[in-house]
N, C-alpha and C positions, 0 to 999 in steps of 0.2 A: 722828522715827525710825519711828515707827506707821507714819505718811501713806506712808513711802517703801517700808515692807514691802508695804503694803494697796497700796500702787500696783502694786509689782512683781510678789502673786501678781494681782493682776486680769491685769496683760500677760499672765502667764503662762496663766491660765486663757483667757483670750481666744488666745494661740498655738493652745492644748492643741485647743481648739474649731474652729479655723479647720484646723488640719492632719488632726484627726479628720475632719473634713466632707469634706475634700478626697479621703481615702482611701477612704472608704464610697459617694463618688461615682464612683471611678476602678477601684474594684476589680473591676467586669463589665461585661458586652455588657450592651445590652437587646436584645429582641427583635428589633426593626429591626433592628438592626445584625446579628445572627444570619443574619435572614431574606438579607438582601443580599448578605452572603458565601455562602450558600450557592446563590444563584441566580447569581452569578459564578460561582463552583468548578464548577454544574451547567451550564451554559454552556460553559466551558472542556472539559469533558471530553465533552458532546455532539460538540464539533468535536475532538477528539482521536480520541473512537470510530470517527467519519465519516471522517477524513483516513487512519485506519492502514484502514480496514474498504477504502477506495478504491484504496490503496499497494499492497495485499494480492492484489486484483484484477488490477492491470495486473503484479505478478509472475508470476501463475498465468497471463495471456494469454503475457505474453514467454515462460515456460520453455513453455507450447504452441508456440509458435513457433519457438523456436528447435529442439526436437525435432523438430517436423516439415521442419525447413530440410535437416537434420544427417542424416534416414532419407530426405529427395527426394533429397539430393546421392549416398546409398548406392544408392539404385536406380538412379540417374543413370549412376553409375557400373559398375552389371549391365547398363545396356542397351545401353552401349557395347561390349560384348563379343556382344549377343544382343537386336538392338533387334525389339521385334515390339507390338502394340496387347494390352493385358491389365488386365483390376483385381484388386484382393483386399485382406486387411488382412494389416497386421504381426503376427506373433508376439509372443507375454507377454516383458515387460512392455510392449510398445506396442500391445495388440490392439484400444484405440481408435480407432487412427490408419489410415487406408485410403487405398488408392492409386490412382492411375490414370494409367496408360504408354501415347503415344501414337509413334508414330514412323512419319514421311513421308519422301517422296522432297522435296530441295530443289530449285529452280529452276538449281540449278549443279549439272554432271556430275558424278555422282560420290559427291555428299557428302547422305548424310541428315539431318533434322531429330528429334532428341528430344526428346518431352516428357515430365516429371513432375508430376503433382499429386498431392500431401499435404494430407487433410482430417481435423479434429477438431473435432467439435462445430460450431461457428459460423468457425473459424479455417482459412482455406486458402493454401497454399504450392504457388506453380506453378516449375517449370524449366524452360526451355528448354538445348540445345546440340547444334552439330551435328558431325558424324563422318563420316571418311571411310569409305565402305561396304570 
């Protein structure tokens, strides 16, 4: 009966040791591993900065663009009534934005040629259309 106690606490002690080891090994990073998750995470987020920082840009070209499309078509529309050669810029809030109104005689009786260009910054917007005089 001894032998079968003294057996049973050694198992038991030999568990106690073996599961003990196991959790004092599992319970953190080391530093490698630290280092390497966070050269991934800083990685990831370099190309996150760089992708939205890029996104952000061809926003800000497009709504240049399409304002200056949307104030050529309004001039467009003034020189139809009153076509004549002129520059200048827009009024607040588009006092970036400047123009330049070209208007010829066409190669057909009759009917003139308009132009519009819209510039801002590096971004330009031309129009053509022609009209009967």
């Amino acid at each position: 009966m001894k032998k079968s106690k003294l057996r049973k606490s050694k198992i038991l002690n030999l568990k106690f040791l073996i599961l003990n080891s196991r959790s004092e090994r599992a319970g953190g990073f080391t530093l490698l591993e630290v280092l390497i998750a966070l050269a991934i995470v800083g990685g990831l987020l370099i190309t996150l900065i760089y992708s939205l920082n890029y996104q952000l840009g061809l926003v800000e070209r497009h709504e240049t663009i399409t304002i200056a499309t949307l104030l050529a078509k309004h001039k467009l529309l003034d020189m139809e009534k009153n076509p004549e050669n002129k520059k200048g810029a827009f009024e607040e809030p588009y006092e970036n934005y400047i123009y330049e109104t070209h208007a010829k005689d066409s190669p057909y009786p009759g009917i003139t040629e308009i132009f519009v260009v819209v510039k801002s910054g590096m971004e330009e917007v031309k129009l053509n259309e022609f009209v009967f005089k």
